[in-house]
NUKE-937126 format. One record per residue (C-alpha): residue in one letter; x negated, y negated, z negated. Coordinates in steps of 0.1 Angstrom, whole numbers, plus 5000, padded with zeros to 4 digits. Layout:
AXYZ;...
This chain:
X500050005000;X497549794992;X495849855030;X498949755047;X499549415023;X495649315035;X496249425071;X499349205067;X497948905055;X495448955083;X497748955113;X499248685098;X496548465101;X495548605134;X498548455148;X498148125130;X495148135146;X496448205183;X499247945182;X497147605166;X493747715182;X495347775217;X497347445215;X494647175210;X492947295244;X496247375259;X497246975252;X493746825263;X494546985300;X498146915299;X497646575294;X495246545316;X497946675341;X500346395324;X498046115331;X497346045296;X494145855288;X491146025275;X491245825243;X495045935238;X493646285242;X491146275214;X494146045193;X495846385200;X492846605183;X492646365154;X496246405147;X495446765140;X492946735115;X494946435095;X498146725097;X495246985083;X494646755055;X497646735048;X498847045046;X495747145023;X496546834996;X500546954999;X500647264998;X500147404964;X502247124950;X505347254972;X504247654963;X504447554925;X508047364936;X509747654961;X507547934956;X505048084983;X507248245005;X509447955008;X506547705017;X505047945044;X508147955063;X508347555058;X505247495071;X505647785101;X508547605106;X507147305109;X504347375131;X507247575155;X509547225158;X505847055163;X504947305196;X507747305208;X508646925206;X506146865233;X508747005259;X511446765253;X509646425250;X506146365272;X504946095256;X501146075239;X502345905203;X505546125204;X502946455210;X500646275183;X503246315159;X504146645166;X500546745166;X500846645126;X503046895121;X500847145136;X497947055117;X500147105088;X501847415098;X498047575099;X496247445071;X499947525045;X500347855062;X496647965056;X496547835021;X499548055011;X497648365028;X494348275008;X496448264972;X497948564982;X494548704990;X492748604959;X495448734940;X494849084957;X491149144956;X488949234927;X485549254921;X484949584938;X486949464970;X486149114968;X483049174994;X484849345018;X487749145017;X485648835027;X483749035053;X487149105069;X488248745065;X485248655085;X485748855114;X489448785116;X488848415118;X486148405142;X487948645167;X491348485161;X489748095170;X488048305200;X491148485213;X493148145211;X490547975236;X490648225261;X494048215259;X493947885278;X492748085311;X496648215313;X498547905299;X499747665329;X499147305316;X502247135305;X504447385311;X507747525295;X506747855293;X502847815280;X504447595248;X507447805243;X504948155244;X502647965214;X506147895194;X506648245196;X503848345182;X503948035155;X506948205141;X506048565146;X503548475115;X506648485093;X507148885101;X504349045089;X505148855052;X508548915052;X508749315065;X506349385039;X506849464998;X504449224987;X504849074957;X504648734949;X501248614932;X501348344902;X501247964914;X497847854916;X496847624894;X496847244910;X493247134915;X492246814913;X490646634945;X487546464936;X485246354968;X483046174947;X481546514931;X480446614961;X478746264968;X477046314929;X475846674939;X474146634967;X474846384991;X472946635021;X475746855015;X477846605021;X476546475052;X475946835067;X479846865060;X480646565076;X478446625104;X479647015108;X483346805109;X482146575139;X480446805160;X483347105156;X486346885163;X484846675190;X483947055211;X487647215201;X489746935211;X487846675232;X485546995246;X488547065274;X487946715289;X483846745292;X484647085310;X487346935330;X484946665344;X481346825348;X484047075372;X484747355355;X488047555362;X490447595336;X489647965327;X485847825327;X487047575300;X487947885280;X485148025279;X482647705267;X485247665241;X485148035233;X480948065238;X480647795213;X482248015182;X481048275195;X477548125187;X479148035157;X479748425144;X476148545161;X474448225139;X475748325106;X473748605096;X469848475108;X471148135096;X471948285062;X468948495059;X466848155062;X469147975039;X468748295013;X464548235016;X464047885021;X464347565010;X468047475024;X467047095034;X464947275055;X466947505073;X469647205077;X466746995090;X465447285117;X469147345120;X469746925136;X466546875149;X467547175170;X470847105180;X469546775192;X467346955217;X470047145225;X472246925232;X469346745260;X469147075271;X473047115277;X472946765295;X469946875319;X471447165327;X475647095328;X475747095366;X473947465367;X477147665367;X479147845344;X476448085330;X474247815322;X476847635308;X478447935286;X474548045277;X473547675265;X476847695245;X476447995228;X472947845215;X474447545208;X477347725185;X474547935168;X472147595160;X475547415147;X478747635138;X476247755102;X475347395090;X479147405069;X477947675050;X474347635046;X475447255039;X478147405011;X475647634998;X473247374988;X475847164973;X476547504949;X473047514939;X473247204921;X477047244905;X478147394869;X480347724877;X483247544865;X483447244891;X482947514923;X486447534932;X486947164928;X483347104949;X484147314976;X487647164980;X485746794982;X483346965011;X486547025031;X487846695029;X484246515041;X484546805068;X488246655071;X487446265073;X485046375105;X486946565123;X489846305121;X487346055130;X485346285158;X488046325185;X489145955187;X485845845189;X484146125210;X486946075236;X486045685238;X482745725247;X483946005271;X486245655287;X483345465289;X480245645295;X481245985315;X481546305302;X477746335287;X478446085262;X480046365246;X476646545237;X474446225233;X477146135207;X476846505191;X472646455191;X473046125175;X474646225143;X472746555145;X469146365144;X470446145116;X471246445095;X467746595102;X465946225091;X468546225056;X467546555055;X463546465054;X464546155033;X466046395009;X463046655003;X461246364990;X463346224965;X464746564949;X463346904939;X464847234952;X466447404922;X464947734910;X467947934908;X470347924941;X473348054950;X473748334980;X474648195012;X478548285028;X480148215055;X483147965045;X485847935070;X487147625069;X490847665061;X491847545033;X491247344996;X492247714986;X488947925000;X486547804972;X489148054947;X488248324970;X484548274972;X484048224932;X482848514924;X481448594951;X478448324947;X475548454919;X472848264913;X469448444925;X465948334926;X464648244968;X462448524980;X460548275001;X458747985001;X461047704980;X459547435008;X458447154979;
């Protein structure tokens, strides 16, 4: 029984996944076919990650007032009347708002699953669990890209299939016996601890935030005019998280050995190259294109949770949750920003000022980072690296107890 409740919660989220991770490259290209502006195109990404902030603040309030399965189906709901709204009004600010909803629908949706989660794992399963969790958000984000090679831009039938499968996350929740877990307790947002534990961590958050939201939902437009083919688009969106899963476990076994400014430092300086290589080479075709993307998700997609790793290495056991839920919201406040802004420069400068934009704030990270080295000691004792999807305030509950301090194996790099 207690198989079927994880594979449940599982598919659940693999559909949340599918329907908001389909729908921000699904509206780039339809409103590209609409005639919307570029800069209403990245307003449209933004929208997303205010809705995702949202969601995350609101939605253990509402669990404590309805109860979780009544604020799941709210927020699926929700995110249903937001996808399918874009049928009935074409409009960029009407599509904006909608795209709220949907930001909301993901980020309540997946907290409820995570609560539900912590609630079912113990000690002994807590490992596994996680490793799960991992695979099923990286493949779910990946599915949802290449979904975009077989949805027809602005089209009934494309927005009505992601509705579908919005909603079909209610089923594997409701057709299964599982019980209720106890209302988590409400957790008090504090962005200024992060900024008093280590401001790197919060820069590397911010700057995972930027770099993420600016490919997912302002990515689609760059593909569209370097001439890629909408399948094509797909497939850079899907090469970059793929990167993203192939990074995670070299990334972490540096982060585990070395000093973590370090590896955040290699991590930028990196990117930055890459992302002169990616301009050098954008016109090359699409295995050049999907290759240089792949690198470019393994350099970038890690620097969340090296970047929240460090920031654990400095924090009392108590304030984890509470740290890790600050982390989300700096990741939060850039991707709002990112999309706007990305798609801007994209107006005025042509498609590469999408990766010289990206290298920017990437080499600024890497010189904080140097800045940093000198003015504070790396700690004796650190915490072991994770992955950490970023889904909701809720995820740091989960990861508690997975985090033990241990002594780095390598060279401590001061």
């Amino acid at each position: 029984m207690l198989a079927i409740s994880f594979f449940s919660l599982f598919l659940t989220i693999v559909l949340l996944q599918l329907s908001s991770g389909a729908l921000g490259p699904l509206d780039a290209l339809s409103g590209i076919e609409l005639g919307f502006t570029t800069a209403q195109i990245g307003l449209l990404g933004s929208a997303h990650f205010i809705g995702f902030f949202l969601g995350c603040w609101w939605c253990p309030r509402l669990i404590g007032i309805i109860g979780h399965s009544r604020a799941f189906a709210a927020f699926a709901s929700a995110g249903t009347i937001g996808i399918l709204g874009h049928v009935l009004i074409f409009d960029a600010m009407a599509w904006t708002l909608l795209r709220i909803l949907s930001g909301m629908c993901v980020a309540g949706c997946i907290t409820v699953v995570e609560v539900w989660l912590q609630s079912k794992v113990s000690n002994a399963t807590r490992g596994r669990t996680l490793g799960v969790y991992r695979v099923v958000d990286m493949a779910g984000g990946m599915l949802a890209q290449l979904m975009i090679g077989v949805l027809d831009p602005g089209s009934y039938v494309s927005y009505a299939l992601l509705a579908i499968v919005c909603s079909a996350s209610l089923l594997p929740l409701v057709l299964t016996r599982i019980p209720q877990p106890e209302t988590p307790t409400r957790q008090r947002l504090r962005p200024m601890l992060v900024v008093r534990t280590s401001p790197m961590a919060m820069a590397g958050v911010f700057v995972a935030g930027l770099t993420t939201a600016c490919i997912r939902m302002v990515g689609p437009v760059y593909g569209q005019q370097i001439g890629l083919a909408q399948d094509q688009i797909g497939y850079f969106l899907a090469a970059f998280i793929l990167g993203g899963a192939i990074g995670q476990y070299p990334v972490g076994w540096l982060a585990d050995r070395y000093d973590r400014r370090n590896v955040l430092v290699s991590l930028s300086l990196a990117a930055v190259a890459c992302c002169m290589l990616i301009l050098a080479l954008q016109t090359g075709g699409i295995a050049i294109v999907f290759l240089t993307t792949i690198l470019f998700g393994i350099l970038t997609y890690p620097i969340y949770s090296v970047a929240a790793a460090h920031a654990n290495d400095f924090a009392e056991p108590s304030a984890i949750v509470e740290l890790n839920a600050s982390l989300l919201f700096f990741f939060a406040v850039g991707a709002i920003l990112s999309p706007l802004f990305g798609s801007l420069l994209i107006d005025s400068y042509g498609a590469s000022a999408m990766f010289v934009f990206i290298g920017a704030v990437h080499c600024a990270l890497g010189i904080l980072g140097i800045a940093r080295m000198a003015w504070r000691p790396t700690p004796s004792v650190r915490t072991k690296y994770v992955y950490v999807p970023r889904t909701s305030f809720q995820i740091g509950r989960l990861l508690r107890r997975n985090r033990n301090g241990h002594k780095p194996s390598g060279h401590g790099g001061e």
